[in-house]
Each structure stands twice: as structure tokens, then as C-alpha cells.
N, C-alpha and C positions, 0 to 999 in steps of 0.2 A: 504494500500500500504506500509505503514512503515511495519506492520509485516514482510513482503517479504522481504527486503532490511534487517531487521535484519537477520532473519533467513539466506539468504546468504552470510551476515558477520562470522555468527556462522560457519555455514560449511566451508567456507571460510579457517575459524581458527583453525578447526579443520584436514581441510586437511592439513596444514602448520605444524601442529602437530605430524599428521600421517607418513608426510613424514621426519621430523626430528628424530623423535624414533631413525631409526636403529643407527644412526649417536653418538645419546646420548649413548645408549648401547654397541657401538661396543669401544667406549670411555673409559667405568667403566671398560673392562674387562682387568685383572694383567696382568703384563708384565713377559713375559718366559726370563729367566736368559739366557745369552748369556756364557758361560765358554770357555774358550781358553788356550792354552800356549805355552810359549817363550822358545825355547831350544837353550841352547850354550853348545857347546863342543860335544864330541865325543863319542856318545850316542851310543846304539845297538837301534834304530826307534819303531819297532817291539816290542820289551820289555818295551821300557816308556811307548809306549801309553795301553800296557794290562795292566801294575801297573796303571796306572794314571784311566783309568775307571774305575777297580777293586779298589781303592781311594775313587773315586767318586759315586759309585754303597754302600760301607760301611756308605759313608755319608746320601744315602738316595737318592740321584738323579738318575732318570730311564731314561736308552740312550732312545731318542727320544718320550719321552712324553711329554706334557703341562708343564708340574709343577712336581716340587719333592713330595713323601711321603711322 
């Protein structure tokens, strides 16, 4: 009878396992860079933001992917 009672500990523990996984994993994965900016003064809108990608694009950052190159 103790076999049984261990054995349902095990699984037990294992399922408490199984179901923590995604939780650990979803955890480890990097954090995507958030970039923004602040404009003062009297800009042309249309023109900063194509320099400013075009900026950001020479650096290595790809508009709307995970992670830079």
C-alpha cells in the first residue's frame, strides 16, 4: 500500500511540474526594447519620423520584429 501512496506523490509532483514549465519559460524569455521620442518645436512630423527610422534601421533595429540584428 505505501508503494501506491508514493507513487501518487510522484505524479503528484510531477504534475505540479508540468504545469509550472510554461510559467518558468515564458519568464527566461528577453525583453523587446521599447524606443520612443519626445519632440519640441516646430518640426515638419512626416520628415523626423522617416530620418528617425532611417536612424534606427543604420543602427541595426528592424521596424516590428522581436529583437535587433
Amino acid at each position: 500500500m505505501a508503494i501506491h501512496v508514493n507513487r501518487r506523490k510522484f505524479i503528484a509532483s510531477l504534475s505540479g511540474v508540468a504545469a509550472a514549465w510554461p510559467l518558468a519559460a515564458r519568464a527566461q524569455q528577453p525583453k523587446v526594447p521599447t524606443i520612443g521620442a519626445l519632440v519640441i518645436g516646430n518640426i515638419d512630423p512626416e520628415q523626423f519620423w522617416r530620418e528617425f527610422r532611417q536612424g534606427l534601421r543604420d543602427l541595426g533595429y528592424v521596424e516590428g520584429a522581436k529583437h535587433s540584428i
